[in-house]
Backbone bond lengths (Angstrom), bond angles and torsions (degrees), N, CA, C in turn:
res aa  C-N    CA-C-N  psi(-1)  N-CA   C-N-CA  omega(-1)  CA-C   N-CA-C  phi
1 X - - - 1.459 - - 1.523 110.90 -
2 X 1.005 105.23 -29.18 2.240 114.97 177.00 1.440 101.38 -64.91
3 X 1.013 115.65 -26.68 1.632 103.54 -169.44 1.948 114.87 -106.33
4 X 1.279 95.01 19.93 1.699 98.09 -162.36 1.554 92.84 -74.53
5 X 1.652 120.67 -35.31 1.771 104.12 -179.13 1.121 89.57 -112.41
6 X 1.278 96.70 166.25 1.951 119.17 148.52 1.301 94.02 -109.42
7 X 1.543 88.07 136.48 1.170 111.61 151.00 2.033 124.28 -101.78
8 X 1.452 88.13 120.90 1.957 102.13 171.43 1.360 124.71 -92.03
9 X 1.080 132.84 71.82 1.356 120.23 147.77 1.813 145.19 -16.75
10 X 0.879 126.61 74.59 1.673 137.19 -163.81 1.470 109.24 -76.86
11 X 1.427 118.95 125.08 1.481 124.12 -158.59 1.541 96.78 -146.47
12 X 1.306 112.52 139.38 1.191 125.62 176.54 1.649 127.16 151.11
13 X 1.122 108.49 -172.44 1.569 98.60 178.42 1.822 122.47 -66.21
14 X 1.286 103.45 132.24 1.740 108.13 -171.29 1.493 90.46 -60.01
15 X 1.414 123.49 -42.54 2.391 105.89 -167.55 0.985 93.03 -43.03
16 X 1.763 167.68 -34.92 1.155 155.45 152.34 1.396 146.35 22.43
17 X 1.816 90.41 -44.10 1.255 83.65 -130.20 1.524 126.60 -61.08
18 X 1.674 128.69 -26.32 1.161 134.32 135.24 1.824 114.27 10.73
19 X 1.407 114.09 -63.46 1.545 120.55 -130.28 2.203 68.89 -94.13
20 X 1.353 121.35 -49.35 1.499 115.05 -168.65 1.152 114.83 -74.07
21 X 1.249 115.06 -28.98 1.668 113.41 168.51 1.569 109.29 -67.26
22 X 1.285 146.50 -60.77 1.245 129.12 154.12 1.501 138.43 -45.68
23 X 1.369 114.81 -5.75 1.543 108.18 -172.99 1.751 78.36 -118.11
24 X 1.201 142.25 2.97 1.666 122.16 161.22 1.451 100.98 -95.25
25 X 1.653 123.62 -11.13 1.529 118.62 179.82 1.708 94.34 -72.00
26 X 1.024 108.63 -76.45 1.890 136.90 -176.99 1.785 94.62 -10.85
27 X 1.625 110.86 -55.91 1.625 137.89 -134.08 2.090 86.37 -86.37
28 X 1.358 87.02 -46.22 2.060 95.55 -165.41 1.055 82.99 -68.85
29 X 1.444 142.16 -73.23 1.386 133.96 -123.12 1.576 110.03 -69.46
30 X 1.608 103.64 -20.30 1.580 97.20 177.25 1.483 109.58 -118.54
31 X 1.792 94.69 37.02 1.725 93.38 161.55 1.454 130.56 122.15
32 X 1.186 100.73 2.10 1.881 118.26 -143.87 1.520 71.27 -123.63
33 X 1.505 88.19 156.17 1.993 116.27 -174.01 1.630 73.65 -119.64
34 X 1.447 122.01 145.27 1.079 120.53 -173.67 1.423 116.64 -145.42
35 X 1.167 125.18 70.94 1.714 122.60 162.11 1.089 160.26 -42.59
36 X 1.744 129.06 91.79 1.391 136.92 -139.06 1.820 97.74 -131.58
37 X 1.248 117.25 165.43 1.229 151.74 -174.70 1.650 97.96 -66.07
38 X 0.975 114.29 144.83 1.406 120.17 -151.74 1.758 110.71 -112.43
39 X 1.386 90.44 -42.50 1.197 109.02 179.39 1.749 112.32 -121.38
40 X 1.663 127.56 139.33 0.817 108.43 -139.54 2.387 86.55 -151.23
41 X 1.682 98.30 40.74 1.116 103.56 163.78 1.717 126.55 -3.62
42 X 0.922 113.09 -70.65 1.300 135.13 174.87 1.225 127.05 -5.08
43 X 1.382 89.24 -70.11 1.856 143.54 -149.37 1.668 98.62 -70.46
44 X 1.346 122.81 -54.09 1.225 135.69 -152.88 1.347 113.36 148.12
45 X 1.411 139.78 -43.27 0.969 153.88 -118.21 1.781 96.43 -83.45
46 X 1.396 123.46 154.42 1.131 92.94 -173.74 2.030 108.49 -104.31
47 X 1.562 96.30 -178.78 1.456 107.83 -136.15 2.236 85.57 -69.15
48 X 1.412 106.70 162.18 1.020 108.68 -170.12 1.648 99.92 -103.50
């Protein structure tokens, strides 16, 4: 039962954010629990 997901961790630069929001869609849909950056400064988003 421990091994039914993987879990992925996603690391890299937040200007991104485009490229991590599609590669954690791509990653879940066939199964994967998928962990990304939360906050995404960069992007637009506004300041925290």
């Amino acid at each position: 039962m421990q091994d039914k997901y993987k879990v992925i961790t996603l690391c890299g630069s937040t200007q991104i954010k485009d490229v991590f929001i599609h590669v954690q869609k791509r990653l879940s849909l066939v199964g994967n629990i998928v962990i990304l950056p939360v906050f995404f400064n960069k992007s637009g988003d506004e300041d925290i």
